[in-house]
C-alpha positions in Angstrom: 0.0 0.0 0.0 1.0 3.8 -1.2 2.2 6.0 1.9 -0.2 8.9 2.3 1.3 12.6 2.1 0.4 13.5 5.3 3.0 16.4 5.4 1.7 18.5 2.4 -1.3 20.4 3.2 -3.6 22.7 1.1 -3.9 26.2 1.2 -7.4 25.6 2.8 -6.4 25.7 6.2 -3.6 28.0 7.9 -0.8 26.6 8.5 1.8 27.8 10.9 5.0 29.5 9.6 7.5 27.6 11.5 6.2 24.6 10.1 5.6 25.7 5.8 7.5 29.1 6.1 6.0 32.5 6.1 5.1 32.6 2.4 3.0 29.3 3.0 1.4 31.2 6.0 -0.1 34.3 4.6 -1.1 32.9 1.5 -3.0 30.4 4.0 -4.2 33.2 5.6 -5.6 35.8 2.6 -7.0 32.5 1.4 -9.3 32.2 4.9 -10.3 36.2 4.7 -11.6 35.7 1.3 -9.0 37.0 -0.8 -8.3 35.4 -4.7 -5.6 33.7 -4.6 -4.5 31.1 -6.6 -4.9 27.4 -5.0 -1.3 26.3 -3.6 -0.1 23.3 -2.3 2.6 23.6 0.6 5.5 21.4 1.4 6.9 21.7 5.1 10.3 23.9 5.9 12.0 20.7 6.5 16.6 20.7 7.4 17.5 20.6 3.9 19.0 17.2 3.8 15.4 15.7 5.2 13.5 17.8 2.2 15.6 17.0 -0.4 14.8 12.8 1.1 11.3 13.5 1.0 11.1 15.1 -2.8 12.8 12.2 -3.5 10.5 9.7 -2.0 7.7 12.0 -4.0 9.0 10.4 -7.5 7.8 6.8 -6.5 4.6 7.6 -5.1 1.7 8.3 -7.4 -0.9 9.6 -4.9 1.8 12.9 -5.7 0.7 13.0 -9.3 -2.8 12.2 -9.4 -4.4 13.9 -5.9 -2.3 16.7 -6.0 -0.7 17.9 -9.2 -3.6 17.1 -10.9 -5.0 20.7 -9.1 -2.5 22.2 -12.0 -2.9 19.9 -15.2 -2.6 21.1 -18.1 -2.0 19.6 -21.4 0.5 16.7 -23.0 1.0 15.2 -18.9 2.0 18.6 -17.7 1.3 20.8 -14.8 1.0 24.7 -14.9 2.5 25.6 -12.2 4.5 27.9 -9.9 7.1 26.6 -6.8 8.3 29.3 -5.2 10.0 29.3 -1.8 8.7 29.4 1.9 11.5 30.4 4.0 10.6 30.8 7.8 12.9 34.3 7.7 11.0 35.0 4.4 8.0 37.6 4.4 8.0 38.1 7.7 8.2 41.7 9.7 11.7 41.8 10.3 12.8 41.2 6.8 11.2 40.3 3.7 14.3 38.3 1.4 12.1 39.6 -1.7 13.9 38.1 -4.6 16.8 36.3 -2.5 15.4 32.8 -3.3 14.6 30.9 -6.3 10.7 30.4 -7.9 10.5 28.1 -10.6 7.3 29.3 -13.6 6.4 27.2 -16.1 4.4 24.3 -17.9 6.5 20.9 -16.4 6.2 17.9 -16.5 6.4 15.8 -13.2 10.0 15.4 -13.3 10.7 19.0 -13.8 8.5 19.8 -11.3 10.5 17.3 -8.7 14.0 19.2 -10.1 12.7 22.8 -9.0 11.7 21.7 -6.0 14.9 20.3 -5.0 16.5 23.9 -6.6 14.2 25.7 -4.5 15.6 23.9 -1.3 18.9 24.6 -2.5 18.5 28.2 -3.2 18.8 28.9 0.6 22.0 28.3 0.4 23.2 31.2 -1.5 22.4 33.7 1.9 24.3 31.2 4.2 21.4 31.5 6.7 21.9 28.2 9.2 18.6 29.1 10.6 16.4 29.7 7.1 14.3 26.4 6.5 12.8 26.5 3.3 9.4 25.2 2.5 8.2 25.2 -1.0 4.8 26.3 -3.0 3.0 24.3 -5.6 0.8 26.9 -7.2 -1.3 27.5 -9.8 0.5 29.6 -11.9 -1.1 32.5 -13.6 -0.5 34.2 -17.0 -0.9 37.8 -15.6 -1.5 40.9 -18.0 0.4 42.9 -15.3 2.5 42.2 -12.1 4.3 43.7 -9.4 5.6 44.0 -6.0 4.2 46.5 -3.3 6.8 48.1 -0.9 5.2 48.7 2.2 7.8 51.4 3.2 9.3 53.0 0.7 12.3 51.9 -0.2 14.2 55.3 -2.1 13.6 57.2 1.4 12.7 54.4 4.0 9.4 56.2 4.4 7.1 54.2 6.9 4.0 56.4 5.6 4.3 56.0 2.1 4.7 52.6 -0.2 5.5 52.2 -3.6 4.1 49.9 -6.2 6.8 49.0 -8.9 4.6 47.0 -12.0 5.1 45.2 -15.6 3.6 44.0 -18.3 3.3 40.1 -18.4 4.7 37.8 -15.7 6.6 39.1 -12.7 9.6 37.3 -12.6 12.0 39.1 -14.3 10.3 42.2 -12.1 11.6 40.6 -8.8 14.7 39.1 -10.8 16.4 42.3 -11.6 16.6 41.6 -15.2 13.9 43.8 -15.9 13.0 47.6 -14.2 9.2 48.4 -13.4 7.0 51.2 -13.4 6.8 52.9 -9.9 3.9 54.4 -8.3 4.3 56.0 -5.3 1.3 56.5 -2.3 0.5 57.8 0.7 -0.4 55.1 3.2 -4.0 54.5 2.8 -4.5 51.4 1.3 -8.4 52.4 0.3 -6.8 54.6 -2.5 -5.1 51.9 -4.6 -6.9 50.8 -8.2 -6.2 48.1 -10.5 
């Protein structure tokens, strides 16, 4: 008999951020207030070395493929989907990492999809951070018109009453890359004001 995959849970309860990382959390979170985001899966912030054991043991069971990745099938067996990282000292109110760690977009196939998770572990590595556990996002991955990333202070004068919006055409990665430079919009705190 198949193991279950207890560990991964859906983005239709909260989960805890020490547990899935603080990515994992507030997703969870805006989900339960109502908000539209896109359905996720989330893999727990496991020592690296235990989560790259645990991707592995994904390959051979196919309760992976068929209960959860189907959530993201597309065409020709494969998946449209996002994994993006869930650190737990990512997005959280001491310091956001924006951009430090590795999301992998795209239409992949299962093995692809194993690959980028196993990257996405790995990516913690580059900030040396002993105390970073990094928990991973399956999402469904949308083909945006535009995209950005909102500042909550701003970031050219450290202004706590004012954020900036910074937007592109098409898909956000190369906005939170660096390979490409946004538009900016600039507010006063009152997040009533803001307009698609």
């Amino acid at each position: 008999m198949e193991a279950k995959i207890d560990f991964i849970h859906s983005i239709e309860n909260i989960v805890e951020t020490e547990v899935y990382g603080a990515k994992a959390y507030w997703l969870s979170w805006l989900f339960s207030k109502g908000f539209n985001v896109p359905f996720a899966y989330f893999f727990p912030a496991f020592p690296e070395s235990q989560a790259l054991n645990k991707i592995e043991e994904l390959k051979e069971n196919s309760m992976f493929k068929t209960k959860l990745l189907d959530q993201f099938k597309s065409k020709n067996e494969k998946f449209n989907i996002a994994i993006r990282s869930s650190g737990t000292l990512e997005d959280n109110s001491d310091l956001s990492n924006a951009g430090h760690f590795l999301s992998v977009l795209g239409n992949l196939d299962i093995d692809e999809i194993l690959k980028a998770m196993k990257d996405v572990v790995q990516s913690n590595i580059v900030t040396s951070n002993s105390f970073n556990r990094m928990g991973i996002v399956l999402q469904q991955k949308i083909d945006a018109k535009r995209s950005g990333v909102i500042f909550s202070s701003n970031p050219i004068n450290a202004s706590k009453s004012e954020c900036i919006i910074n937007t592109i055409d098409g898909m956000g990665a190369d906005l939170v890359s660096g390979k490409q430079s946004g538009k900016d919009f600039g507010e006063r705190k009152n997040f009533n004001s803001f307009r698609a």
